[in-house]
VOPAGU-2260 file (C-alpha; in pm, 1 decimal, decimal comma):
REM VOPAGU-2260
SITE   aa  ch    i         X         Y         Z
SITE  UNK   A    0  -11952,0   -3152,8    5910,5
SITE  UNK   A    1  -12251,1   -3172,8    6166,4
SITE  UNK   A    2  -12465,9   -3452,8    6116,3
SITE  UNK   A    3  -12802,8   -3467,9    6274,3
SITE  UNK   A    4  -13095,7   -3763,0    6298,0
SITE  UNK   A    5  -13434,9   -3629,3    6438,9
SITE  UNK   A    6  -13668,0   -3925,9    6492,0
SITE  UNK   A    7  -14015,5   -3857,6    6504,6
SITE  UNK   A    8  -14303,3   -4038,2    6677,6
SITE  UNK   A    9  -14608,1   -3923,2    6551,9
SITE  UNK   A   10  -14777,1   -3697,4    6338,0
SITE  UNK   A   11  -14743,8   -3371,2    6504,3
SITE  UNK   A   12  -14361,3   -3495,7    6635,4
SITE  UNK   A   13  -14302,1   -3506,5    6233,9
SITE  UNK   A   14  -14374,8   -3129,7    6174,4
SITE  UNK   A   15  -14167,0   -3056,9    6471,0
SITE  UNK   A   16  -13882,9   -3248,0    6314,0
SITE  UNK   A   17  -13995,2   -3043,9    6027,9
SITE  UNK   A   18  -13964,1   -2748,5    6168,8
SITE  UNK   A   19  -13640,3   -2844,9    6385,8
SITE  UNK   A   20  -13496,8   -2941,4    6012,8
SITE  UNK   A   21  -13578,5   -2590,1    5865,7
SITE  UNK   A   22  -13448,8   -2391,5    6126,6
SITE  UNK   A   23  -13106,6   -2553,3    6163,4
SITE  UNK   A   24  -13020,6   -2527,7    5793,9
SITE  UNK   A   25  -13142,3   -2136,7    5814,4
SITE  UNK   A   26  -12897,4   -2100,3    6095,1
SITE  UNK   A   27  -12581,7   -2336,3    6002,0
SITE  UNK   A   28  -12635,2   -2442,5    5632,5
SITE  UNK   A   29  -12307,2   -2685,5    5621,1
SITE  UNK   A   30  -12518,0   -2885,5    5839,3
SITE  UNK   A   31  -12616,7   -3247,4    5762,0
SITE  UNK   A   32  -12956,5   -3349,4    5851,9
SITE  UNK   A   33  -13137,7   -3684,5    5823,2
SITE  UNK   A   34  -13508,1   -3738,9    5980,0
SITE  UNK   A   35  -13676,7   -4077,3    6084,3
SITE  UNK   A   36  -14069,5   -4140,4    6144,0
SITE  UNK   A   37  -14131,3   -4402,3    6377,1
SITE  UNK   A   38  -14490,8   -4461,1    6274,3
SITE  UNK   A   39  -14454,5   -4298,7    5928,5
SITE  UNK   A   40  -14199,1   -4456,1    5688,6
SITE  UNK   A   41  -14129,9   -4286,3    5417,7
SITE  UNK   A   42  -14313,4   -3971,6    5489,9
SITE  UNK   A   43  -13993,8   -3776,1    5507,0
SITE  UNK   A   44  -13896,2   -3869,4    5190,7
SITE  UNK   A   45  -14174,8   -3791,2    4968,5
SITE  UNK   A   46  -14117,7   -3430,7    5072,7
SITE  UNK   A   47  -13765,1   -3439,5    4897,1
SITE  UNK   A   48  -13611,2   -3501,7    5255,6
SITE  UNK   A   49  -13262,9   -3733,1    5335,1
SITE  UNK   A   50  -13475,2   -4012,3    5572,2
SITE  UNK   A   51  -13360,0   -4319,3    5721,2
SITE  UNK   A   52  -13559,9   -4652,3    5737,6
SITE  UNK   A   53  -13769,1   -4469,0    5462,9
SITE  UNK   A   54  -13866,2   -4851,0    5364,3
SITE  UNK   A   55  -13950,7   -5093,1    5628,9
SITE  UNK   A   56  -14202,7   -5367,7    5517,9
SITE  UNK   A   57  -14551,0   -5323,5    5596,0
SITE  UNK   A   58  -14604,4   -5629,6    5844,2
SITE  UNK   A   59  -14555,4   -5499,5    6224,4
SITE  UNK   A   60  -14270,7   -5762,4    6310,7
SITE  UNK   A   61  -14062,5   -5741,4    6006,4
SITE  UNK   A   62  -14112,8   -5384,7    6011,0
SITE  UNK   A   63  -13933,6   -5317,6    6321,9
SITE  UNK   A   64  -13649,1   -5573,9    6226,4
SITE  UNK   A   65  -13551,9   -5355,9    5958,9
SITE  UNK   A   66  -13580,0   -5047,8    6174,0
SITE  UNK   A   67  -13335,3   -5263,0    6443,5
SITE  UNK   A   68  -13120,5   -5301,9    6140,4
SITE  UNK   A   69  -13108,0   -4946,1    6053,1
SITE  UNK   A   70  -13027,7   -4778,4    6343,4
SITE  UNK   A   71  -12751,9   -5042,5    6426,5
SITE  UNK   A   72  -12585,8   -4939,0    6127,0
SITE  UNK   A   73  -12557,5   -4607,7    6222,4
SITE  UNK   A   74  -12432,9   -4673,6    6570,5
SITE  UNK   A   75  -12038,7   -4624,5    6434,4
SITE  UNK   A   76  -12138,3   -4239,6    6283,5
SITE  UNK   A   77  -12069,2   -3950,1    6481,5
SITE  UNK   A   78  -12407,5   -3786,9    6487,6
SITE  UNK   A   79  -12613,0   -3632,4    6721,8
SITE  UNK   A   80  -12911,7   -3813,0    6766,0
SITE  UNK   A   81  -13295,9   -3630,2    6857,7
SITE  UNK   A   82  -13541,0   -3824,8    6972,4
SITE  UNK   A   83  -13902,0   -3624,7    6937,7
SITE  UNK   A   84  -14155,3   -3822,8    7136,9
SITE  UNK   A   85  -14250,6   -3942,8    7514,9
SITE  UNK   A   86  -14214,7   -4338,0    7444,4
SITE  UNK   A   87  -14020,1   -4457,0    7696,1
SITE  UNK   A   88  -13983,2   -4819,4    7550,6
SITE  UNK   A   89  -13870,2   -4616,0    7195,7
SITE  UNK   A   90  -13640,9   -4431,3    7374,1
SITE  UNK   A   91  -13454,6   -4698,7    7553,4
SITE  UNK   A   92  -13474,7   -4891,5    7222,0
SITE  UNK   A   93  -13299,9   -4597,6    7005,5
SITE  UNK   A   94  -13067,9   -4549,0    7244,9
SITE  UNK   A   95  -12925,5   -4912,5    7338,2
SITE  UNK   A   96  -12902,4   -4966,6    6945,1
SITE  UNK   A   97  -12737,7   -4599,2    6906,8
SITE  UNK   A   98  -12486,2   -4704,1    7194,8
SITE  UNK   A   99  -12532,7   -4372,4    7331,8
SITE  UNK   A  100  -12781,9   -4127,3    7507,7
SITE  UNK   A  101  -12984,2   -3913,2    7282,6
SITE  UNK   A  102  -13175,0   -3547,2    7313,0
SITE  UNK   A  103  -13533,8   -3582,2    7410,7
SITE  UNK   A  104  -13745,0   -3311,1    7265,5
SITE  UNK   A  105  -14108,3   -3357,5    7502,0
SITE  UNK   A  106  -14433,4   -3101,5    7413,2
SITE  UNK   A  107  -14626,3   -3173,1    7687,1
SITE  UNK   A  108  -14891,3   -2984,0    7574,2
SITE  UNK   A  109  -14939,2   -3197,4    7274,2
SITE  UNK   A  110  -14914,8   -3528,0    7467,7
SITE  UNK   A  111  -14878,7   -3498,7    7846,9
SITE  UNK   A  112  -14631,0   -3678,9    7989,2
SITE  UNK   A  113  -14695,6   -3895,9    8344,3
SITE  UNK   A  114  -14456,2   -3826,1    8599,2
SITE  UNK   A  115  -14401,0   -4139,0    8726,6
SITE  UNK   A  116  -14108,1   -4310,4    8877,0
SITE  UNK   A  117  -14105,2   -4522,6    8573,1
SITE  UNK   A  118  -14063,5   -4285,8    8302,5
SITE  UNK   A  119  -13828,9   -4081,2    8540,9
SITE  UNK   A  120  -13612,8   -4397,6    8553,4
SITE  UNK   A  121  -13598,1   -4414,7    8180,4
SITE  UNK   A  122  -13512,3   -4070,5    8091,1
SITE  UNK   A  123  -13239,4   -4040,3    8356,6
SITE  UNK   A  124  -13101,6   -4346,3    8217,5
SITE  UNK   A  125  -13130,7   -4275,9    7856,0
SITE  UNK   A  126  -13202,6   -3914,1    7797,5
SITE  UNK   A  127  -12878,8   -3709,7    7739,9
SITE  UNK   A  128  -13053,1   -3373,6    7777,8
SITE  UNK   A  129  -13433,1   -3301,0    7817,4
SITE  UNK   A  130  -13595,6   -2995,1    7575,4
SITE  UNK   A  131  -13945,6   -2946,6    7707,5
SITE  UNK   A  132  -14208,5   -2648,5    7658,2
SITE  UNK   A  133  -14341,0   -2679,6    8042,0
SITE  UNK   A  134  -14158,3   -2479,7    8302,7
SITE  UNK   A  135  -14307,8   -2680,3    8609,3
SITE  UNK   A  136  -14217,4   -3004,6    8436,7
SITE  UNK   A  137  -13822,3   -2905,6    8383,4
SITE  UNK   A  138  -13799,3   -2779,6    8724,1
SITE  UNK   A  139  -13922,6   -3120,0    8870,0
SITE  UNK   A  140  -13689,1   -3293,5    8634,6
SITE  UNK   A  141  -13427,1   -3057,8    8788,6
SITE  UNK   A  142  -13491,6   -3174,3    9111,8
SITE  UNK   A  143  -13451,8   -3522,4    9058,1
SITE  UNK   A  144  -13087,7   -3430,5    8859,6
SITE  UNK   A  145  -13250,7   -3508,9    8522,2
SITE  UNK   A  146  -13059,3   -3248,8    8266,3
SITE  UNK   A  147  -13352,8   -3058,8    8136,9
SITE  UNK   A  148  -13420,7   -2723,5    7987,2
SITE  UNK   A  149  -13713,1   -2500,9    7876,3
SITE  UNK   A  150  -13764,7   -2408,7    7541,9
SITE  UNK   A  151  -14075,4   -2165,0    7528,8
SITE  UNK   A  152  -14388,6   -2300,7    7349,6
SITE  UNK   A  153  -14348,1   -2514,4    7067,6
SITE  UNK   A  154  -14633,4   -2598,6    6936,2
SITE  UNK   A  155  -14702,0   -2213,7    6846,7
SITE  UNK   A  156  -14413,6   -2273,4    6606,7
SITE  UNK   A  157  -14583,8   -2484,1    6452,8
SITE  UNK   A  158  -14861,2   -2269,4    6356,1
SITE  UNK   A  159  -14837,4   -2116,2    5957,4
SITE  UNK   A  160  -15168,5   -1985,0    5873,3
SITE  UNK   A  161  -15259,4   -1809,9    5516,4
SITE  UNK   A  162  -15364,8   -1466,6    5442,4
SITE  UNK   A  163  -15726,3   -1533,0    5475,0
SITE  UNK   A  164  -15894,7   -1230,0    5693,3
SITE  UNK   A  165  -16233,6   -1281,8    5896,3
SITE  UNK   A  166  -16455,3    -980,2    5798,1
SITE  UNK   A  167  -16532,6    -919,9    6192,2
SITE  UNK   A  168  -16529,4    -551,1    6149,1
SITE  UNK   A  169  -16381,9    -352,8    6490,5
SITE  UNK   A  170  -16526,0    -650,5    6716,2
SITE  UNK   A  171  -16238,2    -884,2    6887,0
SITE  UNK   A  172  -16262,2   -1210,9    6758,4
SITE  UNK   A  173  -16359,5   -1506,2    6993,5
SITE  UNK   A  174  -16264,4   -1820,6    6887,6
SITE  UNK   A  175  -16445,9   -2159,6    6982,8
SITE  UNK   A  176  -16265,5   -2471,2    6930,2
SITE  UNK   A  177  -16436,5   -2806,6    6952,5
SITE  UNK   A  178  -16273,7   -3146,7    7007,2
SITE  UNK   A  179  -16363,0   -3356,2    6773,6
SITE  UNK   A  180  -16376,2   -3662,7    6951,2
SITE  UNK   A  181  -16579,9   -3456,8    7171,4
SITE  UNK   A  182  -16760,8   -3275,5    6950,6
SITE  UNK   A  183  -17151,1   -3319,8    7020,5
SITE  UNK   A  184  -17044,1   -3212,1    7405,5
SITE  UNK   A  185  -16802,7   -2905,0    7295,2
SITE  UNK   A  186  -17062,5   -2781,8    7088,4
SITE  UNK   A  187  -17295,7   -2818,2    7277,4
SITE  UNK   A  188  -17113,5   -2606,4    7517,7
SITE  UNK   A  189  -17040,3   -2338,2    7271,9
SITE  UNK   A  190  -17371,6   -2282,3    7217,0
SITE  UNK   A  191  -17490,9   -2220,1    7541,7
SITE  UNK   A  192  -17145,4   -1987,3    7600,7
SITE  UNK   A  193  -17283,1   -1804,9    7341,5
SITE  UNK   A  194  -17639,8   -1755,7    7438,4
SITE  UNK   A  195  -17504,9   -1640,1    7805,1
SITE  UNK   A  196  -17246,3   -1404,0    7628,6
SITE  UNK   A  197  -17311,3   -1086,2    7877,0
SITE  UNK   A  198  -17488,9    -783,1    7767,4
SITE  UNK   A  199  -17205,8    -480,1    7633,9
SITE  UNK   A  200  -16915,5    -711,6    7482,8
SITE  UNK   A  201  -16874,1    -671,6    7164,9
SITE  UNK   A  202  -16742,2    -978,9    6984,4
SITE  UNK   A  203  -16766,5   -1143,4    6671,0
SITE  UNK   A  204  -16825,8   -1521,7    6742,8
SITE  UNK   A  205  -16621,7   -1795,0    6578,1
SITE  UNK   A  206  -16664,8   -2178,6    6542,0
SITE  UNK   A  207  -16345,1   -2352,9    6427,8
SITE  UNK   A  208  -16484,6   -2687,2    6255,1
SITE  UNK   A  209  -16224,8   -3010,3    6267,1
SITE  UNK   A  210  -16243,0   -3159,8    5944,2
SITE  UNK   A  211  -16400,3   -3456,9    6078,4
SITE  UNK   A  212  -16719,5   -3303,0    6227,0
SITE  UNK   A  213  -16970,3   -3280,9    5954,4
SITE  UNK   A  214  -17186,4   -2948,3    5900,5
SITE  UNK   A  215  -17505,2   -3139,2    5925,5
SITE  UNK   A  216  -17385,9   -3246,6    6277,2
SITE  UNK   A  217  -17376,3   -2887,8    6349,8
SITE  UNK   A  218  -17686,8   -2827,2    6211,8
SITE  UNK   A  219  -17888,3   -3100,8    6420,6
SITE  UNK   A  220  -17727,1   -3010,5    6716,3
SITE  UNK   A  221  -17806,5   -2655,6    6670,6
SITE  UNK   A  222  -18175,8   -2711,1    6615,3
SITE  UNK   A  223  -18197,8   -2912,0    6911,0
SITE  UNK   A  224  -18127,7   -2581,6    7090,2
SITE  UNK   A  225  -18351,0   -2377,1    6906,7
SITE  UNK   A  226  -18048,8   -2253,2    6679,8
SITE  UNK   A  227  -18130,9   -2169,4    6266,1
SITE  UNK   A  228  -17859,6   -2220,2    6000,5
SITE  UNK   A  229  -17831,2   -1989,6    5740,9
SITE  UNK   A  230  -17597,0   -2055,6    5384,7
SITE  UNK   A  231  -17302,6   -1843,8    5360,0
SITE  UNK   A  232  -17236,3   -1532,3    5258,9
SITE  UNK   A  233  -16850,1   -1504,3    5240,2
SITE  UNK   A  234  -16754,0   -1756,8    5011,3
SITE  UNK   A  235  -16539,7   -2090,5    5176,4
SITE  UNK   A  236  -16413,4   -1878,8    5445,9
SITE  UNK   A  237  -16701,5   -1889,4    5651,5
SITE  UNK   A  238  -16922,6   -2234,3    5604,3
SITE  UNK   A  239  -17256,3   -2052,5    5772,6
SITE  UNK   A  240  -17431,6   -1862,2    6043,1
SITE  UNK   A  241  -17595,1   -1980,9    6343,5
SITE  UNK   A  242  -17836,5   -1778,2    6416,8
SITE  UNK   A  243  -18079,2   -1724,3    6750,0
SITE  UNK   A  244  -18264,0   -1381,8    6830,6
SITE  UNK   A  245  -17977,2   -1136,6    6777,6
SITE  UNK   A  246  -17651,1   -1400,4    6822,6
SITE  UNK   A  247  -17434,7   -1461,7    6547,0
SITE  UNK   A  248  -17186,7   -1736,5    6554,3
SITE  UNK   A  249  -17010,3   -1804,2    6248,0
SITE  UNK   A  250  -16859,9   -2141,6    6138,4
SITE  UNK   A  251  -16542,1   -2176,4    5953,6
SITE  UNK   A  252  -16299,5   -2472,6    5890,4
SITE  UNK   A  253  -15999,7   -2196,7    5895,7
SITE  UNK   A  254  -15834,7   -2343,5    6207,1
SITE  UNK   A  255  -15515,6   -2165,4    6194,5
SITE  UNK   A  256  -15645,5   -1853,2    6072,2
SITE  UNK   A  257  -15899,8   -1853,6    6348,3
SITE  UNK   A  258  -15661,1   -1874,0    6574,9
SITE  UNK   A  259  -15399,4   -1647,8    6457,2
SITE  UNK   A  260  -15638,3   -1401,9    6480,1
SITE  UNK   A  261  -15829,5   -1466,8    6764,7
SITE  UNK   A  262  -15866,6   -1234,0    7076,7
SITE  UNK   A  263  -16013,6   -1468,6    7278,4
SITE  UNK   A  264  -15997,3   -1862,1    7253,4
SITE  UNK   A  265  -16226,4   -2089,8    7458,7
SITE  UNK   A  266  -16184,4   -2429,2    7386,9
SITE  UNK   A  267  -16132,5   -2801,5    7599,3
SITE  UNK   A  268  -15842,6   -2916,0    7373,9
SITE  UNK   A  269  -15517,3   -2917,4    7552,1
SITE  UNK   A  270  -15316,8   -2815,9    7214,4
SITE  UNK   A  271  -15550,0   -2598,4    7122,8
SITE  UNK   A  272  -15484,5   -2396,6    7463,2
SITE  UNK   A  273  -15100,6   -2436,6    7441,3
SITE  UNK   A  274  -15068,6   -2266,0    7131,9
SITE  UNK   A  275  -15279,3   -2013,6    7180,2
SITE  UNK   A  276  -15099,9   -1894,9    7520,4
SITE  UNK   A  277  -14783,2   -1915,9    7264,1
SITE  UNK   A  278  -14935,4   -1606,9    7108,1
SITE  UNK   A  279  -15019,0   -1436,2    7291,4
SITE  UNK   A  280  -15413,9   -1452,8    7320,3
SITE  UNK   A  281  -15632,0   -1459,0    7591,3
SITE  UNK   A  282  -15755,0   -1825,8    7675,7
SITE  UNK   A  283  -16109,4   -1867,4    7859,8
SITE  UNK   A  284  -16052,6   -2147,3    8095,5
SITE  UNK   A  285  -16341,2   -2362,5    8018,4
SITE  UNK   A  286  -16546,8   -2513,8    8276,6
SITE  UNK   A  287  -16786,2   -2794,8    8136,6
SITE  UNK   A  288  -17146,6   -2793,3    8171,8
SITE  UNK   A  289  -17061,1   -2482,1    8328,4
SITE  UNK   A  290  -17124,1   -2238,9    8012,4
SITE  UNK   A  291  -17311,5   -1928,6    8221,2
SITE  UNK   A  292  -17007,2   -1930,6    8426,5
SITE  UNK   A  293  -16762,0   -1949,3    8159,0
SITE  UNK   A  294  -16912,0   -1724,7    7953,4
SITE  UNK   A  295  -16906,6   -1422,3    8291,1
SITE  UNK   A  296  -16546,2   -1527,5    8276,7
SITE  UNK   A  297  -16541,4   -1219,4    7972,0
SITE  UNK   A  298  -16597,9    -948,2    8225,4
SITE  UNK   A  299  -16354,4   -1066,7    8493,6
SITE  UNK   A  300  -16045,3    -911,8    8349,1
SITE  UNK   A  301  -15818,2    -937,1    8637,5
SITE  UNK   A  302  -15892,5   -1330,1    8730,4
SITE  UNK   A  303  -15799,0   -1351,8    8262,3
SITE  UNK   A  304  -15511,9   -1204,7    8356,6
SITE  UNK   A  305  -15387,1   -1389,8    8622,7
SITE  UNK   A  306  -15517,2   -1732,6    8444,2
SITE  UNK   A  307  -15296,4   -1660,0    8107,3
SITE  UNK   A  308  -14973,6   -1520,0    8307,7
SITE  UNK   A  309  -14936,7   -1850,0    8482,1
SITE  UNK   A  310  -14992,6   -2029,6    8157,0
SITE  UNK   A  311  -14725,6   -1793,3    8023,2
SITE  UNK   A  312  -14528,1   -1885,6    8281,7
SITE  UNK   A  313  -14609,0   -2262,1    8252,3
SITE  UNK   A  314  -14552,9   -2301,0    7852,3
SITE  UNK   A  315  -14406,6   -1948,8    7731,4
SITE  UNK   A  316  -14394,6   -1814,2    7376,5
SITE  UNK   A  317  -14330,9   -1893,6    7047,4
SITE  UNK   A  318  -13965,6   -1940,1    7006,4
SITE  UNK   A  319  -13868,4   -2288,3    7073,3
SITE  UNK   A  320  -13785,1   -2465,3    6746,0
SITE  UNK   A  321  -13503,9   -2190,3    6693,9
SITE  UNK   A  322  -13414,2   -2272,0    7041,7
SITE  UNK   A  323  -13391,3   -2572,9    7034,8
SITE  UNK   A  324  -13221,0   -2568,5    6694,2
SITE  UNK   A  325  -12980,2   -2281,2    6836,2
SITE  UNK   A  326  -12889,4   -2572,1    7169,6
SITE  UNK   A  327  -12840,7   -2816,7    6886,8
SITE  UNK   A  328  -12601,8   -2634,4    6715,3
SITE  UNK   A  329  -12418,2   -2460,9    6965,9
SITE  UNK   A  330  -12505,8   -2538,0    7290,9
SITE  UNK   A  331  -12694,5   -2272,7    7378,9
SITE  UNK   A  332  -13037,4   -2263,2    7570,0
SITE  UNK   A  333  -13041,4   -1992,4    7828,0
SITE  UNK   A  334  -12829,1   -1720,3    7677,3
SITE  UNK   A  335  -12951,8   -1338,9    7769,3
SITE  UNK   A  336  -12733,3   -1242,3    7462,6
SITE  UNK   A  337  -12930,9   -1530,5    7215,5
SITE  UNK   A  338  -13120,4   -1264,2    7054,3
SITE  UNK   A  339  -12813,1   -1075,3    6939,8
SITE  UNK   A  340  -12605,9   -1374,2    6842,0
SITE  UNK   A  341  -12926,2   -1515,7    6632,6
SITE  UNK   A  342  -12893,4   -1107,5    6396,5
SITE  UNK   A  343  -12528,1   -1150,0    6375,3
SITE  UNK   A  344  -12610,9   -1528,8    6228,1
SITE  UNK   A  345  -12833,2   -1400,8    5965,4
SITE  UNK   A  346  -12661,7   -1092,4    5871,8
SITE  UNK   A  347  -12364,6   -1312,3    5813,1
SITE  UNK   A  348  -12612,0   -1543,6    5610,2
């Protein structure tokens, strides 16, 4: 039997492990897999999942004793270890306990990893195989004889949005997403992209609302700007309007859904722009305090087109949790017949 431990630092490196989990008992049921959350414990297993270290003490020292423990116990089974994360320090630690080197899985769009000649030392030294969604960054690792492959883009796997529908009639959809730890700037800047939308495109404005930025923020920073709010009419799809002379832009707290069915996205947020390339929409490349500029960015189709075929290039499509889960399994990473051997698995299935 194949056994498997993913180990997951971080929130979003848990849904990939998630994800990774799903896939590879879709494609090889017989297999065996356990999960790990660095940060986490326990979070695995209150969704019904096999985790390991599930109950480490809550002070910091002890905590990380019993982790020591847990992973040393495991260093005699034959499994096939999957670190998700860009710790170096983690990843030396899982491996030297492990006594062997383990599969990195790296997003960099979700956390962008430094090339430096430190963390180049540690994954040469400790990294069995690298899975990464950047092009540019496997190449380099190429170059310095680091075994690394690209996966495609996987943080727009990780995208599952419900069957809610904007009513934006036949306009495209352009989506504005604001950082929330940035948010009084971003929206700031959405506002004004808005405003200098130019005359003759048709598009149905949309503000995707983190959870964490409060309507009556929006509100005051609207009226700073001469902006009025008006209630909804569309239920808890969309929260309110924004109004000012004949602009619309409607808020919403439909993240997913706003960008699943987005046209255009325009947003600062690194993630945000990596999933969206994923799938295949248009990103605005945003240039802050820049908004007039930006916003004449709409009518310059060719220099679009150019922008999102290098970041095509750069982080691909969606795709890479079955790839990587196919590489796991198998082996296989850069197979022109993948697609064919992937029906055959589920027809079989």
């Amino acid at each position: 039997m194949r056994c498997y431990l993913l180990m997951a630092d971080g929130e979003w490196e848990e849904r990939i492990a998630l994800e990774l989990r799903r896939k590879m008992k879709e494609l090889y049921g017989k297999s065996k897999v356990f999960l790990l959350s660095f940060r986490h414990p326990g979070v695995f297993a209150e969704k019904g999942f096999a985790e390991v270290s599930r109950d480490r003490p809550t002070q910091p020292l002890k905590a990380w004793y019993r982790l020591c423990q847990d992973l040393l116990k495991r260093r005699n089974l034959r499994e096939r270890r999957i670190f998700i994360g860009g710790n170096p320090w983690l990843l030396a630690l899982v491996t030297l306990l492990g006594g062997r080197r383990v599969t990195v899985v790296l997003s960099m769009g979700l956390r962008p990893f430094s090339v430096s000649p430190f963390r180049l030392f540690f994954l040469r030294r400790f990294a069995r195989t690298v899975l990464a969604d950047d092009a540019t960054f496997v190449q380099l690792l190429r170059l310095k004889n680091i075994p690394a492959y690209f996966v495609g883009n996987i943080l727009a796997d990780l995208l599952h949005p419900h069957d809610t529908s904007f009513l934006h009639g036949k306009k495209a959809i352009c989506a504005l997403f604001p950082r929330e730890d940035h948010c009084v700037e971003d929206l700031g800047f959405f506002l004004d992209f808005v405003e200098h939308a130019p005359d003759g495109t048709s598009l149905y404005f949309l503000l995707a609302l983190p959870q964490g930025v409060s309507l009556e923020t929006v509100q005051r920073i609207a009226s700073e700007k001469n902006w009025v709010f008006l209630e909804s009419l569309e239920g808890e799809v969309i929260e309110g309007y924004l109004v000012r002379e004949r602009v619309y832009l409607n808020l919403t707290r439909f993240l997913p859904e706003a960008l699943d069915q987005a046209t255009y996205v325009v947003s600062a947020d690194q993630r945000i722009l990596v999933q969206a390339v994923g799938l295949g929409k248009t990103v605005i490349p945003v240039q802050m305090g820049k908004a007039e500029e930006t916003a004449a960015l709409l009518l310059h189709s060719v220099s679009l087109f150019e922008y999102n075929q290098s970041m095509s290039a750069r982080f691909g499509r969606k795709g890479a949790i079955e790839r990587i889960a196919v590489f796991l399994l198998w082996g296989v990473v850069e197979d022109p017949a993948l697609p064919h051997r992937l029906r055959t698995i589920h027809k079989r299935g």
